[in-house]
C-alpha positions as CSV (number, residue, x, y, z in Angstrom):
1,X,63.7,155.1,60.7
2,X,66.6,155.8,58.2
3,X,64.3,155.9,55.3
4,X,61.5,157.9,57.0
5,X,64.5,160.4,58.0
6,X,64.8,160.4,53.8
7,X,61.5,161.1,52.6
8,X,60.7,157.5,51.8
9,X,57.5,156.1,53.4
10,X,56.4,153.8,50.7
11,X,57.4,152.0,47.8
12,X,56.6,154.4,45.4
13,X,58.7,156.7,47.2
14,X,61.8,154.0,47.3
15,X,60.9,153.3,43.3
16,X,61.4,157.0,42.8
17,X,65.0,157.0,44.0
18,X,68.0,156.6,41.7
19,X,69.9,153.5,42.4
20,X,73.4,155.9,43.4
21,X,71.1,157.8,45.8
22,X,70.5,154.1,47.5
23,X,73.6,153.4,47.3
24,X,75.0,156.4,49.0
25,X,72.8,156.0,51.7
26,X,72.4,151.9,52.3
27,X,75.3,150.8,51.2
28,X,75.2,147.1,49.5
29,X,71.6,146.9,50.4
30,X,70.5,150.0,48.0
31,X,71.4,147.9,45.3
32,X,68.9,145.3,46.9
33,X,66.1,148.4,47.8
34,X,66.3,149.5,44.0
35,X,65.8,146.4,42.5
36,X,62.8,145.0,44.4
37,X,61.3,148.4,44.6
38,X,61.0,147.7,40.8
39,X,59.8,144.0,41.2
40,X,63.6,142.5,40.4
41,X,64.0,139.1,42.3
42,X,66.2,136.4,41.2
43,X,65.5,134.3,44.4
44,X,63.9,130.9,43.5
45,X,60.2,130.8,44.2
46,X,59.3,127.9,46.8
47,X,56.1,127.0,45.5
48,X,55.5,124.5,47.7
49,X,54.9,124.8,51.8
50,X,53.4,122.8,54.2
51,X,49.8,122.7,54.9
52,X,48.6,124.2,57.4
53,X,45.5,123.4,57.7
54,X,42.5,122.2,55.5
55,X,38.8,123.8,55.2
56,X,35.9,124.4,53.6
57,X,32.7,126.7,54.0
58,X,29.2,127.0,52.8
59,X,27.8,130.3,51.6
60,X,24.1,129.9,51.6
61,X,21.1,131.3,49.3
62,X,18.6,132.3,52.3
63,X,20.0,132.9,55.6
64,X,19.5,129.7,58.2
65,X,18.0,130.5,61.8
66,X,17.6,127.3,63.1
67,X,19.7,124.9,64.8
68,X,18.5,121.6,63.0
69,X,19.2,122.9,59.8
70,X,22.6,124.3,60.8
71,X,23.8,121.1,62.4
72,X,23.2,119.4,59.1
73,X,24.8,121.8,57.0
74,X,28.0,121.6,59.8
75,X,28.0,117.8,59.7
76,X,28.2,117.8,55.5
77,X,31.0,120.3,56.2
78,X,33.0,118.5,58.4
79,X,32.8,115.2,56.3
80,X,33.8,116.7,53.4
81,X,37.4,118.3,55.8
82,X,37.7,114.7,56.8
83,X,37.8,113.4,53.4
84,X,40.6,116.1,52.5
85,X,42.5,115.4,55.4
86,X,42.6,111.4,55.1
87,X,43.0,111.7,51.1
88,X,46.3,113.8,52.2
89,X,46.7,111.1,55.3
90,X,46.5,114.0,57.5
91,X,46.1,113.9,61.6
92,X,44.5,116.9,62.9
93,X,44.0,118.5,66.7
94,X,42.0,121.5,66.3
95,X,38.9,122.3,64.7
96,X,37.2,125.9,63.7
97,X,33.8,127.1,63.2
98,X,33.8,129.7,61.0
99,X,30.0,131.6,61.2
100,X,29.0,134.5,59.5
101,X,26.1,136.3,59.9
102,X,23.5,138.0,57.4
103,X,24.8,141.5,58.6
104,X,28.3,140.2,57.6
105,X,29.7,140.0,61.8
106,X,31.8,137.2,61.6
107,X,33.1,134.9,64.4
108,X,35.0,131.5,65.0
109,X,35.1,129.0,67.6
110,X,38.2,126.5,67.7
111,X,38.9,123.8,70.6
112,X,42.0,122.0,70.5
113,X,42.6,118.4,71.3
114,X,45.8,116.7,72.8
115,X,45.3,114.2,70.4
116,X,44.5,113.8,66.7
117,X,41.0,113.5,65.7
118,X,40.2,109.6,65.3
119,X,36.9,109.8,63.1
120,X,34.6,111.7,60.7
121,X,31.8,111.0,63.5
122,X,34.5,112.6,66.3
123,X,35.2,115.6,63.9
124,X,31.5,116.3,63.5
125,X,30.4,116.2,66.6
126,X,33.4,118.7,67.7
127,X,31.8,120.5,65.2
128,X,28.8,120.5,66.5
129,X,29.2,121.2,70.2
130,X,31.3,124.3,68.9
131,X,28.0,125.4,66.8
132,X,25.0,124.4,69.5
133,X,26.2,127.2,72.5
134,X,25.5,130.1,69.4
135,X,21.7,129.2,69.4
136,X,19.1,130.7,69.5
137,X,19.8,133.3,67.1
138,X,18.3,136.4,66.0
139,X,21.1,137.2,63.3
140,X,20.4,134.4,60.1
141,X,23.3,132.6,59.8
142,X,24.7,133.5,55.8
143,X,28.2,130.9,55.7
144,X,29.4,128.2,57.6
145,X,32.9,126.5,57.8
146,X,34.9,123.7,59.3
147,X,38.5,123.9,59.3
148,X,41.0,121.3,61.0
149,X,44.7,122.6,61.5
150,X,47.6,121.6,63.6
151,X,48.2,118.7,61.1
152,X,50.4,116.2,61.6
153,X,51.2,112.8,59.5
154,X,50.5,109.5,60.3
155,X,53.8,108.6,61.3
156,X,54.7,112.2,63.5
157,X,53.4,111.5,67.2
158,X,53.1,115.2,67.4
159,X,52.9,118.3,65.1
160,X,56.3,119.5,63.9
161,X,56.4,123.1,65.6
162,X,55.5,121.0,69.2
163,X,58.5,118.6,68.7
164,X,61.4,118.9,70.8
165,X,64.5,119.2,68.3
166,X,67.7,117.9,69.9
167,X,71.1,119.8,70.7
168,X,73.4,117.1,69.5
């Protein structure tokens, strides 16, 4: 609000402002406001973050409309997430179809599980079941994707943002 009250609505508009101007009006934190404005940062870059999930998708050369050749595409996509995850010994609990359609609609369908995944053969046929209730189609299907999320390691009984932390 302050610095719609000054004129400044975007960046630009901050970058355009002499660093005593900030000052003046913010104190400490104009010194900050000028020197990101101009892409200043001294703050270590954390390169590295947790996965948070693993995915990959299918674009194809002519649009599929029926359901046989869409389960096999989905299957070969959800092998191929399995492989990721257990190369990176990851557990998973939900799974996403990603669909979109030749006129570029997109949608997804996820289900959740209250445990990891146990197979390649479980994660496929979630897959699956997710894909079957969108037939029959008029739209020709253009891309396809599996994703798994809510990862956990082997040795977590639970993903970190569902564990209780303790007070003491």
């Amino acid at each position: 609000a302050k610095m719609e009250r000054l004129g400044i609505l975007t960046g630009a508009d901050l970058r355009a402002r002499p660093l005593p101007f900030l000052r003046e009006h913010f104190g400490k934190a104009g010194n900050w406001y000028y020197r990101i404005s101009r892409g200043i940062d001294e703050r270590a870059v954390q390169p590295h973050r947790p996965r948070k999930s693993l995915g990959t998708e299918d674009t194809f050369l002519s649009d599929i409309f029926d359901l046989e050749t869409a389960r096999a595409e989905v299957e070969t996509l959800a092998a191929k997430v399995w492989r990721q995850a257990s190369d990176r010994h990851l557990h998973a609990r939900t799974v996403t179809l990603k669909v979109k359609y030749a006129d570029f609609q997109q949608i997804t369908r996820s289900r959740t599980l209250s445990v990891p995944l146990s197979s390649s053969a479980e994660l496929e046929g979630l897959s699956i079941a997710l894909l079957d209730p969108l037939f029959p189609t008029r739209k020709g299907i253009r891309l396809l994707g599996v994703t798994v999320s809510t990862l956990s390691a082997p040795d977590e009984t639970e993903p970190a943002e569902a564990r209780q932390l303790s007070l003491f």
